[in-house]
N, C-alpha and C positions, 0 to 999 in steps of 0.2 A: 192308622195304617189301613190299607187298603184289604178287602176281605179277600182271601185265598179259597175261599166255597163256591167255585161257580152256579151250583147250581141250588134251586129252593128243593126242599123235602118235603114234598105235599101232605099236609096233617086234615083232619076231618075231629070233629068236638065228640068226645067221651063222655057218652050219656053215664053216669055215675049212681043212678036207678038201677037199685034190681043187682049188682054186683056182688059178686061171694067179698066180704071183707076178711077173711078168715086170714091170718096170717104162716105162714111157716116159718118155726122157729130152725131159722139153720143160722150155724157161726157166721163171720163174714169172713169172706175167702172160702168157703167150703162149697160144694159140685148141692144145690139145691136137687132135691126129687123130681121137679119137672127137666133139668136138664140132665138127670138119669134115665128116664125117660127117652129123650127124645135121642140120648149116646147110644141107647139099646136098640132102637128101632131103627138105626144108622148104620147098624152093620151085620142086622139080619141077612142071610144069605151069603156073607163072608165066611170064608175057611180062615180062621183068625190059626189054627196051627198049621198050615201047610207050610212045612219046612223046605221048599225049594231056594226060596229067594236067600235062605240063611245059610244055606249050603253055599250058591254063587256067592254073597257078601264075603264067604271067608275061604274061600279057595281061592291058593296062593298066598297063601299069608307066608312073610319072609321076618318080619319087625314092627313092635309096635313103637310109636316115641313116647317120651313121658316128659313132662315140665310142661313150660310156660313159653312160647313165645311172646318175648318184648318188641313194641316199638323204641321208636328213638327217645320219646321222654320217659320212659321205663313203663306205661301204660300197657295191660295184658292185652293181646292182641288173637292169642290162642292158647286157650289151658288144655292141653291133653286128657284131665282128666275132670273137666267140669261137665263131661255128661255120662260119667261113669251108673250116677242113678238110673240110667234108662234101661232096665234091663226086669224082668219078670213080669207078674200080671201088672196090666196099666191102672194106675190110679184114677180115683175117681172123677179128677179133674182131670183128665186128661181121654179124648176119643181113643177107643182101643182099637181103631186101626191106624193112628196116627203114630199113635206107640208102637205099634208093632213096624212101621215106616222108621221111626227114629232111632229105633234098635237096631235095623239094619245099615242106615249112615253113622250110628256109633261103631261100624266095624272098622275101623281108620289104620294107617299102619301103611307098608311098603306091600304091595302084592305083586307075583308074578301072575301075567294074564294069562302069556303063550313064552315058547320059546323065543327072546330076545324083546319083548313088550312089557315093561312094567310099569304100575300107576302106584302114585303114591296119595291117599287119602287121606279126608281129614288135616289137614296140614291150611286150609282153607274151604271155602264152599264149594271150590271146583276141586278137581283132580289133574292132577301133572301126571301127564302119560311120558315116558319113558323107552322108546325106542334105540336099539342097538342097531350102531352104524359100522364100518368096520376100522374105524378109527377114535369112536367116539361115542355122546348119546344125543340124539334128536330129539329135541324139548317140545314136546305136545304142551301149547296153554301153561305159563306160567305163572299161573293164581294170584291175586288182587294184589298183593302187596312186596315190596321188595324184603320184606322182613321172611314173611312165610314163604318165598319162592327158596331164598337161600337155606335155607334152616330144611327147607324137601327135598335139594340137591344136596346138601350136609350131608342130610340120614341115606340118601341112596348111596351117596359114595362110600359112606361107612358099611354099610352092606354088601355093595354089586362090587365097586372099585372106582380109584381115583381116575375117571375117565372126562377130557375136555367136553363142551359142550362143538359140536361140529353142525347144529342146525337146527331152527327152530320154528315154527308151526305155530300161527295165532289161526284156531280155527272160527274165530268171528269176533267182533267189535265191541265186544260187554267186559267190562274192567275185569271181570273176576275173571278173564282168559288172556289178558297181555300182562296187567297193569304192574306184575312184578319182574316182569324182563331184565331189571338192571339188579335183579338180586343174581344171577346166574351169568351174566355177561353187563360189560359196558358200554359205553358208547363210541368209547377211544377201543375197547381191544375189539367190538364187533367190525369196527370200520377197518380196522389193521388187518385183522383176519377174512375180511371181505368171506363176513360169517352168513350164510344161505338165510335169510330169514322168508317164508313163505307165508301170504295172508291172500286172503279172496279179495275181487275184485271192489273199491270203494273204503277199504278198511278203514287206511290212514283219516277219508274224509267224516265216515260213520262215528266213529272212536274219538276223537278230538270234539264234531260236535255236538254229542252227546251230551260230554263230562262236561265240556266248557260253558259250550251256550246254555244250556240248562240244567247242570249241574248243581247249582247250590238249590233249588227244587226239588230237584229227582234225591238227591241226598239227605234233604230233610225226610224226605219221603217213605226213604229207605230205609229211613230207624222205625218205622210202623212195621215195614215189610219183612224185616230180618230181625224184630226184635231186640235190637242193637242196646238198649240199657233196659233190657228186661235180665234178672238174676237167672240163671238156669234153675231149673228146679219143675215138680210137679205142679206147681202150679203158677209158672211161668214160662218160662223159653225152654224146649226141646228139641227144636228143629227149625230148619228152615225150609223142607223138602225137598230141593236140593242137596242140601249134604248141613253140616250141624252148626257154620255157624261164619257171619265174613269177618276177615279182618281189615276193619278200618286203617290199613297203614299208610306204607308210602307207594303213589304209585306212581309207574313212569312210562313207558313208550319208546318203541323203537321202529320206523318206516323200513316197511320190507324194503326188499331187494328182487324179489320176486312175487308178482302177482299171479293168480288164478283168476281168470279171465273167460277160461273157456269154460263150456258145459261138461266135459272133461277132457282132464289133463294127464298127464303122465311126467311125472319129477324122478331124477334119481339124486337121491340125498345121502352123502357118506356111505356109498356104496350099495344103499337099502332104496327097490325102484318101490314107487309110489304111484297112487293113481288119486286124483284130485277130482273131486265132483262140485262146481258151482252151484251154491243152491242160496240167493238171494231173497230179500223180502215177505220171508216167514217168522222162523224163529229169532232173526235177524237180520239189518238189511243189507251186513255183509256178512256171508257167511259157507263154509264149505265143511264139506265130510272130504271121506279117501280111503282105501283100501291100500293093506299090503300082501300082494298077491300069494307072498311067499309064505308066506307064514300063517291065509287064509284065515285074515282075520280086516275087521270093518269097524272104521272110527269114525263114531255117527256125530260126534262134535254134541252139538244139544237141538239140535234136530229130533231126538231121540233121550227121552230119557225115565227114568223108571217115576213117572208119575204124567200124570195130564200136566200141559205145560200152560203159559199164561199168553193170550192173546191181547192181552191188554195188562201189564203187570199191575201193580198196586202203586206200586212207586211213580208211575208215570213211563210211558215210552211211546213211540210212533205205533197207531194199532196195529196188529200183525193178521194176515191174510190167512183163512181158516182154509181154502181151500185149495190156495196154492201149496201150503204143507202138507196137505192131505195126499196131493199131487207127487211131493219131492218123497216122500215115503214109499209110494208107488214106486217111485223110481229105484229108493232105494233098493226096494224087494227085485227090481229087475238088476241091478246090478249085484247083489250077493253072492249069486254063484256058489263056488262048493265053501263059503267061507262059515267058518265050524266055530270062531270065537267073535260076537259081540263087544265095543267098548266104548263108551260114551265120557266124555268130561264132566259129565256131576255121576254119583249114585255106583251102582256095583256091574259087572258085563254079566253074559250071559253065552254059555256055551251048548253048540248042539245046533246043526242048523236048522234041525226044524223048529226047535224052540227060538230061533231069532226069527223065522221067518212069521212064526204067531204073534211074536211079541210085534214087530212091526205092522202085520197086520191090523191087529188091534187099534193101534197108534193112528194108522190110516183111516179106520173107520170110525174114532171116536173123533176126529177133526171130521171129516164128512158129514156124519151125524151132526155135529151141532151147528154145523154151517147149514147145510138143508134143511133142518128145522126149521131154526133160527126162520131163513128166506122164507116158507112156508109158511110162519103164523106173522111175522113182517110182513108180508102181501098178505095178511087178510085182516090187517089191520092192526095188529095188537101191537103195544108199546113195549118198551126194553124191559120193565122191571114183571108186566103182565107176561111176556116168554119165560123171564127166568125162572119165575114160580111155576110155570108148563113145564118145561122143558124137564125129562130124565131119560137116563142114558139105559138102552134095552139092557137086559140080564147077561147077555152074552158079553157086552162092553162093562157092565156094571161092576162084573165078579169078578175081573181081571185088573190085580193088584196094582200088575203095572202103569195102568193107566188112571188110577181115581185120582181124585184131585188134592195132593197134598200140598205141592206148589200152586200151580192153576187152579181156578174152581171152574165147574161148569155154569154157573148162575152167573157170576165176573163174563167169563166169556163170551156169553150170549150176548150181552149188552154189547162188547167190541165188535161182535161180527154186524149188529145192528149199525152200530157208530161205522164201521168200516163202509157202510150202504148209505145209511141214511144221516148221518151224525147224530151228534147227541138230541137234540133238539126231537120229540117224539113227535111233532106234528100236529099240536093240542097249542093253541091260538096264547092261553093261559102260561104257557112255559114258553112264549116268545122272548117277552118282554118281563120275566118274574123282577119283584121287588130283593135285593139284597139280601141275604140271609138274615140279618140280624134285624132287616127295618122288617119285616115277614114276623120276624119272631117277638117283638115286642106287639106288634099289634095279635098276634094268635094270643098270647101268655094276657092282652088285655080281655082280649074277646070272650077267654074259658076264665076271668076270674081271679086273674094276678099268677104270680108264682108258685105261692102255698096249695092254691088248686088246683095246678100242674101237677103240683109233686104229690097231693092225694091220689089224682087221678090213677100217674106212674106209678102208686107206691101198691094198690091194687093191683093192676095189669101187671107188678113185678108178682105178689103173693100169686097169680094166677100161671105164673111160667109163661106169660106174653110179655116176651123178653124184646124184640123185635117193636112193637107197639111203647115200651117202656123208652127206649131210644130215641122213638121220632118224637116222643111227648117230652122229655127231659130236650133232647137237641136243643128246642127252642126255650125252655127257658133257662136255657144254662149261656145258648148266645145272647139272651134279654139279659139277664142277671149273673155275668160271670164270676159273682164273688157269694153267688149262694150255695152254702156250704151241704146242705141239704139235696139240692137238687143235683149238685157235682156227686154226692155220694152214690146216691142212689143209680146214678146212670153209672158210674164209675162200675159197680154192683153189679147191674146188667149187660153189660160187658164185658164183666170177667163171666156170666154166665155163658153166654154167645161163644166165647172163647175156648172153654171147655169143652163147650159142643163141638165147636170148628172140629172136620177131617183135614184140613187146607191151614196147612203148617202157619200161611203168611197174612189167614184171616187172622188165627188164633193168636199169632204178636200184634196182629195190627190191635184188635179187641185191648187186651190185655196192656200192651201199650198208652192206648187210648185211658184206659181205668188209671195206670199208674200218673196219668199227665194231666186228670183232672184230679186228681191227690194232690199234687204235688208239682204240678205246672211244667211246662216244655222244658228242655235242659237248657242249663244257662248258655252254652256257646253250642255253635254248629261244631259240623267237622273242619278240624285245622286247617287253613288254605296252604298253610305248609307243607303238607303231605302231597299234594298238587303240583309242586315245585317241579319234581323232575317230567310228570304228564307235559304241564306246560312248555317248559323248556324244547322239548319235542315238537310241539304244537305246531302247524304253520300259521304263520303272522295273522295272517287272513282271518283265521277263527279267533284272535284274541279279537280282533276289530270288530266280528261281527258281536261276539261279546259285548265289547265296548259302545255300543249301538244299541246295546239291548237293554243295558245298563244307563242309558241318561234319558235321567228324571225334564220326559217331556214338557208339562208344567212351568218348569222354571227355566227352561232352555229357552221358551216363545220370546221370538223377540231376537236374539240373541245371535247375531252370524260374528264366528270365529271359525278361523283355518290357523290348524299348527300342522307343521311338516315333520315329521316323523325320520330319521335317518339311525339305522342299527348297523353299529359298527362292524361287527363281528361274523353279522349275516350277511351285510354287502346288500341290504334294503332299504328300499327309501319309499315312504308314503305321504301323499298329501291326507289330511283329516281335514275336514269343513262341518259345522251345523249350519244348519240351512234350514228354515220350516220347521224348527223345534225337533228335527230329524239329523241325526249325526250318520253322513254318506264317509266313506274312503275311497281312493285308489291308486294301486301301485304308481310312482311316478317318482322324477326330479323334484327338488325342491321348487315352490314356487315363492316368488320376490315378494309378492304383498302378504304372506303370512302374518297374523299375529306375535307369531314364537317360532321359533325348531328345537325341536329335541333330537338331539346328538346322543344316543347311549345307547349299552351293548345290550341284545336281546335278554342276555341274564338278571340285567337288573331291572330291564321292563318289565319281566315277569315276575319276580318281586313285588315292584311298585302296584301292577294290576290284582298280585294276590294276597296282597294285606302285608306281606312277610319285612318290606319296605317301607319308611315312612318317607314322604315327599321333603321333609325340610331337611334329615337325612341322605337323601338322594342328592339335593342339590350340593352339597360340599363334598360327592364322590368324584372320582376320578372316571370313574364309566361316566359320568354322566355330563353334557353340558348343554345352556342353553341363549338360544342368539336373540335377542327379541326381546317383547315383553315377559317377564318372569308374571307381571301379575297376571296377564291374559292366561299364560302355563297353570296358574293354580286355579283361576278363572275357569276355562273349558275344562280340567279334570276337576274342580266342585262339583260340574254339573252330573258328574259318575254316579253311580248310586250302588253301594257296596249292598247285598245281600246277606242278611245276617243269619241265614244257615240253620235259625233254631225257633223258627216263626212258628205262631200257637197254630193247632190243626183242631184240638174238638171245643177250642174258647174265643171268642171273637175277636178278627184281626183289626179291628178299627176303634 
């Protein structure tokens, strides 16, 4: 398999002279003395009791839920009460101000924010805000999955009252804010009802090719990120800093009716007037806030939210522009006005408008800040990883809760504002053209002396709390030797240290993540393509194709020109497909006469067929389906697909 590491991790030879051998006896799994150390020195200067934020987290509290939410194959999707541990002094394993961060997203429940506004938490990693209309409620963001969206409208209506949905608000293109729309509405009764659905300008294109085109990537990705088969517990998974935890369900999709287009707008929705603000190509590269005048209150979407956010996530995404959000902040503060209640889609609001007018402030200067830096030691030369170790954020930014980096880190970030300039590549002749991670790592692990002298080296530099140093020297010889059981432990080891340390909720699964999956190897499947079902369905044609393009195995396509004509019954579409130049082109068209094949079938079981949920020998005795031409040329050009298997190794070698 082809390696997934783009880049080398430059090592230098461990003089082994002169080194303390002295070991520390600590269990394994337990928080070593140097990473107490370095937990304590981490939150010097923090008011680790200032009870403000715990006041906001739980005012308005109306109901908590309790149980389990199920997916569809009875798989836990959200336990109510699997982070009930997060509460008193933080464990040793665990940064205390990260615990003090994931105590406040355990405050989960139905809350009232203002009169006629309420969010409901915890129920996913975002929040469902809840607006009163005078006939109904306006669905702010209806959280990743159609399991937990319905199960949040449940609990409100058992609380508020059994009120229809009358409109609904996706304020930007990241699953964990549409992807559970068909738990609260359909598709048949949204269309019958010619139900208000409002998203910022690009939504539909953002949102489809995100999930689609690089989806089973970003989703591998995103079990590092969200800690997805890490056990809750002190010394595992407590947060996500966003809020406590996602649900991998079902997610689907629904194309507004209304866009946001303008730099601002003005909607009236079931009665309740609105004001829409377009803020593009920051946090997301669609995406809007809005104000409701009435009630003097401001939904910052995730523009805004109680933590430093991520310019470049972990998962993978388009880097994001530090200083156009630094910009749309600005803005926000001019547009506030006398508005006295705060409320964003992940994390808790905040009331009092001077206290929002700090809080954004903050926000704005801690994205300024690391963009001008950043610029500043970049123009004098210095490379991504040489800023990150520079760069910290003044006392004034450092000590304000809101902003540290539980989601985001500032060291991550600096590297994306670099990449957003300069790209990855640092400009060093040597990192043009590097050698493959693992053909790198078999010549370094021969160079220091095999394996065994590797894991001397590392096992040293672990005894010494050079946790960081213990990493890049295991790295390589665990990608030279991925079945030494030794060299997997020990970085495994250093890793959960690193983790513990982590302030930055998404280093600390990644870390931790990473230990349990050189234990124990990547999980056997990815996420279901089943769950995808109803996304896709949604989808416009176009992004399954460009998918489809993305997906054939160039290599064995050389050579190879086939055209199949594409015709979907149901949608009244018709496409030509060609390979050409080991390159699979489309476009919308009539069938064309010299075709190899046509396929004649209803978009429903195409999107099947493309997401595994289908088998093709299957397909061909269905009734959606039929085919004029050659059938072997049909199994012929879709061979050349290449299905992604969702559960690809990240810290052992993919080839």
């Amino acid at each position: 398999m082809r390696s997934t590491r783009p880049a080398l991790i430059a090592l230098t030879l461990l003089a082994l002279g002169g080194c303390d051998n002295h070991k520390v006896s600590v269990a394994n799994g337990d928080a070593t003395p140097a990473t107490a150390a370095v937990i304590e020195a981490s939150v010097k200067g923090l008011d680790l009791t200032d009870t403000k934020d715990f006041d906001d987290a739980k005012r308005g509290f109306i109901a908590r839920p309790t149980g389990k939410i199920l997916g569809s194959d009875g798989s836990v999707l959200i336990d109510f009460d699997a982070f009930t541990f997060v509460a008193g002094k933080a464990p040793p394993t665990v940064n205390p101000s990260l615990w003090r961060h994931a105590m406040l997203n355990a405050q989960i429940g139905l809350f009232k924010v203002t009169d006629g506004i309420y969010q409901l938490r915890g129920f996913d990693i975002a929040n469902m805000t809840l607006i009163e209309g005078q006939t109904g409620w306006i669905v702010v963001d209806p959280l990743t999955s159609r399991e937990t969206a319905a199960a949040a409208l449940a609990f409100a209506r058992e609380q508020l009252g059994d009120k229809p949905v009358t409109a609904i608000i996706f304020t930007h293109d990241h699953a964990d804010h549409f992807g559970g729309v068909l738990g609260i509405t359909s598709v048949e009764d949204a269309a019958q009802r010619k139900l208000p659905i409002v998203a910022p300008a690009g939504f539909m294109e953002e949102a489809t090719s995100e999930n689609v085109l690089a989806g089973p990537a970003m989703s591998r990705r995103s079990m590092y990120q969200f800690g997805k088969n890490l056990a809750p517990g002190a010394k595992g998974m407590v947060d996500t800093g966003l809020g406590k935890t996602v649900a991998y369900g079902s997610i689907g999709i629904l194309a507004p009716t209304q866009i946001i287009d303008q730099p601002t707008q003005e909607l009236v929705l079931d009665g309740v007037s609105m004001i829409f603000h377009n803020m593009p190509g920051a946090e997301a590269p669609a995406e809007l806030t809005f104000s409701v005048p009435a009630r003097k209150a401001y939904g910052g979407a995730e523009i805004l939210a109680q933590t430093m956010h991520n310019l470049l996530p972990i998962r993978g995404a388009k880097v994001r522009d530090a200083l156009l959000w630094s910009n749309y902040t600005q803005t926000a503060l001019d547009q506030l006005g006398d508005t006295e209640v705060y409320f964003g889609q992940h994390n808790w609001p905040i009331w009092g408008n001077e206290r929002i007018r700090e809080f954004i402030s903050k926000h704005r200067d801690v994205y300024k800040y690391m963009h001008d830096q950043t610029v500043r030691l970049m123009n004098a030369g210095y490379t991504p990883n040489e800023i990150a170790d520079q760069i910290q954020l003044p006392d004034s930014l450092a000590s304000y809760f809101g902003t540290r980096g539980y989601y985001g880190d500032l060291r991550h970030n600096v590297k994306a504002i670099y990449q957003l300039y300069l790209g990855a590549y640092d400009g060093n002749p040597a990192n043009l053209n590097p050698l493959v991670p693992k053909d790198a790592a078999k010549r370094y692990v021969a160079l220091m002396g095999g394996t065994a002298k590797v894991v001397q080296a590392a096992q040293v530099a672990y005894d010494n709390g050079d946790y960081r140093w213990v990493a890049e020297l295991l790295n390589q010889a665990v990608l030279d030797a991925p079945d030494d059981k030794s060299a997997k432990e020990l970085l495994a080891r250093a890793y959960e240290q690193m983790g513990y340390q982590a302030e930055s909720a998404t280093w600390r699964n990644s870390y931790l993540t990473a230990a349990d999956e050189l234990r124990n190897g990547p999980p056997s499947k990815g996420l279901r393509r089943s769950d995808l079902l109803e996304l896709m369905k949604q989808t416009p044609t176009e992004r399954f194709l460009e998918a489809m393009a993305a997906s054939l195995d160039g290599p064995a396509a050389a050579g190879k020109n086939l055209t199949l004509n594409l015709v979907l019954t149901d949608t009244h579409e018709s496409f030509v497909l060609w390979i050409e130049n080991a390159v699979l082109h489309y476009r919308q068209a009539a069938p064309v006469a010299d075709a190899n094949a046509t396929l004649t079938v209803t978009k429903n079981l195409f999107v099947q067929l493309l997401g595994g949920s289908a088998g093709l020998k299957e397909a061909l005795t269905s009734d959606e389906l039929r085919v004029d031409g050659s059938k072997i040329d049909l199994v012929r050009f879709l061979g050349l697909l290449e299905k992604a298997p969702g559960n690809f190794s990240i810290v052992t070698s993919q080839r």
